[in-house]
Steps between C-alpha positions, in 0.01 A plus 500: 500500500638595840471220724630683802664752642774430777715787681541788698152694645643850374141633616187292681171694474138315559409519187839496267850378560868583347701171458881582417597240276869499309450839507175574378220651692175286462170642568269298614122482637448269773168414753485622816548063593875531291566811738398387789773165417764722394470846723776406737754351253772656306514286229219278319395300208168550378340343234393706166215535278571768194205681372546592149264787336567727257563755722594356814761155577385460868704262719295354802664310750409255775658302816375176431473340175129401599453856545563505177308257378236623637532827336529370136191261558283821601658737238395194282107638591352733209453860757788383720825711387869488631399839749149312642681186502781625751185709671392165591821331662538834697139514648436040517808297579525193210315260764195742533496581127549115399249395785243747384468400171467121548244569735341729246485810797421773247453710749904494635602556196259793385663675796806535337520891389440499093338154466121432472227262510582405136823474498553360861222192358743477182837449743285238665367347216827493306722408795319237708605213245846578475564579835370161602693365273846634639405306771374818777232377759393811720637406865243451760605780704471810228145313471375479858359871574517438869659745737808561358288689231312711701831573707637623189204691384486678864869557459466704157231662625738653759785568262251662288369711735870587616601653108674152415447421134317222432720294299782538728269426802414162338804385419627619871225300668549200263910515576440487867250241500680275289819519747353475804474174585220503814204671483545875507269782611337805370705757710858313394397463141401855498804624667717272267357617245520877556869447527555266205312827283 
């Protein structure tokens, strides 16, 4: 119905946006991944996903249009609604949730707030085939669980331990790491972290 939404960022909240568009006010829920793209702009396009119920027309919106893809293939899971399915692509970034489920890690997804063992094995089940199929192949170094995963792990540990929430300590760590080009180490991620939070 909507395809997208493209304009002025009227408000920017982690969890909901304003997009002033011609005039009109749109209100739309995002992942914390879509805020964390469009925090320091002024202006964005997002793409749009309207949830119709009886009582409710919900627009979603999301920064990439694999983002949401992503999104309508897991809503697409019976137990899997528009709210879990953003729960999701605010606590996993697409890679982790994509990578889990062709590598049938039941486990990454059950720790997703709201989803269980039975539903997590009916993403994977109903998911593995078609994300295949879209061409996705996990790469090698979300696999490996060498030390850049128990740098992160010691990391949100600390950020834990210092009141940080744990969403927002994951994506910090997993911002910084991505940008930093040599190796990094605990104290600087921590530190970079604390002040990205």
């Amino acid at each position: 119905m909507i395809a997208y939404v493209k304009g002025k960022l009227a408000l920017k909240e982690p969890t909901h946006v304003i997009i002033e568009a011609n005039g009109i006010g749109y209100y739309i829920h995002i992942s914390l991944n879509t805020f964390a793209q469009i925090k320091e702009q002024e202006a964005a396009q997002l793409h749009t996903y309207l949830h119709v119920r009886e009582d409710a027309q919900t627009l979603f919106g999301f920064g990439s249009n694999e983002e949401k893809q992503l999104f309508l293939h897991l809503i697409s899971v019976s137990g899997i609604g528009p709210t879990t399915g953003l729960v999701m692509l605010s606590s996993l970034s697409a890679e982790e949730i994509k990578s889990a489920i062709i590598n049938e890690d039941v486990a990454v997804i059950q720790s997703v707030k709201g989803i269980g063992s039975k539903t997590a094995q009916r993403a994977i089940l109903e998911l593995k085939d078609k994300l295949r199929k879209e061409g996705f192949e996990p790469s090698e170094s979300k696999l490996s669980s060498g030390s850049s995963n128990t740098l992160k792990q010691e990391a949100l540990s600390a950020l834990l331990t210092l009141g940080i929430n744990k969403n927002a300590a994951q994506k910090s760590i997993e911002s910084i790491l991505k940008k930093s080009e040599v190796s990094i180490n605990l104290e600087t991620l921590i530190k970079k972290a604390l002040q990205n939070s």
